[in-house]
C-alpha positions in Angstrom: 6.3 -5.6 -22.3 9.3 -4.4 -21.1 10.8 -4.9 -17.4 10.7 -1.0 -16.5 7.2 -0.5 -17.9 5.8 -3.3 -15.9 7.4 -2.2 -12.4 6.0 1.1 -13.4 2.7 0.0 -13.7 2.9 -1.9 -10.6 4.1 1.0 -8.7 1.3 3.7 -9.3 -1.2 0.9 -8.6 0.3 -0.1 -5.8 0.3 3.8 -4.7 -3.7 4.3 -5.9 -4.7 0.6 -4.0 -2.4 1.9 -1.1 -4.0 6.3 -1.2 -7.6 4.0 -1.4 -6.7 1.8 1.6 -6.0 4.6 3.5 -8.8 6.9 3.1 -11.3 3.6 3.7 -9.0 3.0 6.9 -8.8 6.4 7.9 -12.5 7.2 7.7 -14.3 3.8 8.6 -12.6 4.2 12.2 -13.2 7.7 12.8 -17.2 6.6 11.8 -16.7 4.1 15.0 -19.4 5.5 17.5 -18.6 5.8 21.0 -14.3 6.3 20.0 -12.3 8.0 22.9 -11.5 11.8 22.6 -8.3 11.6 20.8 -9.5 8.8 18.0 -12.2 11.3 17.2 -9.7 13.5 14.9 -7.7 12.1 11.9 -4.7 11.9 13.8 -5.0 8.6 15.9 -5.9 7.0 12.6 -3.3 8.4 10.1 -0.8 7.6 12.8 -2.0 4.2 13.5 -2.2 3.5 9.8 1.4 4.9 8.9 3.3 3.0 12.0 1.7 -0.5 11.5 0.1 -0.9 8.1 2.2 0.9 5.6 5.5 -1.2 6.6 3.5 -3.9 5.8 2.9 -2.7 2.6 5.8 -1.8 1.8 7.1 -4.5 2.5 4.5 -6.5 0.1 5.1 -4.1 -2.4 9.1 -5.1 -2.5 8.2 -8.5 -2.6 6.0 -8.1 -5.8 9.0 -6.0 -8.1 11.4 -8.7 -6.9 9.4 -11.7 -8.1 8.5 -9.5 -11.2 12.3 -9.1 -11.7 12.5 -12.5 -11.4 10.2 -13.2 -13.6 10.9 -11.3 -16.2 14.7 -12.9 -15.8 13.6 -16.4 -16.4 10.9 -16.1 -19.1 12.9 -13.5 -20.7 13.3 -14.5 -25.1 16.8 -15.1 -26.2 
């Protein structure tokens, strides 16, 4: 397979697993019962996720096209 194809694949994965994540985060705190007035509304939540989890991921998701460029450098037929 080639190198581009592959970080493609890996990218609108990674962006479908990240659009799932979100709506599972989003949702399953606003289901919370008893939350304060301004956690009630999608707001707290989407703000919440954006600042602290999607670095994260981000940051994951760099890490996983650099070992697959790597990769794809040392196994590479010559």
């Amino acid at each position: 397979m080639m190198k581009r194809k592959v970080i493609l694949i890996t990218l609108v994965t990674w962006l479908a697993g990240c659009g799932i994540y979100f709506y599972w985060y989003v949702t399953s705190i606003m289901a919370l019962p008893d939350l304060a007035s301004y956690e009630q509304g999608a707001g707290w939540p989407v703000m919440v996720f954006l600042i602290f989890r999607l670095p994260l991921l981000i940051m994951g998701l760099l890490a996983l096209i650099w070992l697959e460029a790597v990769l794809f450098e040392a196994f590479r037929e010559r």
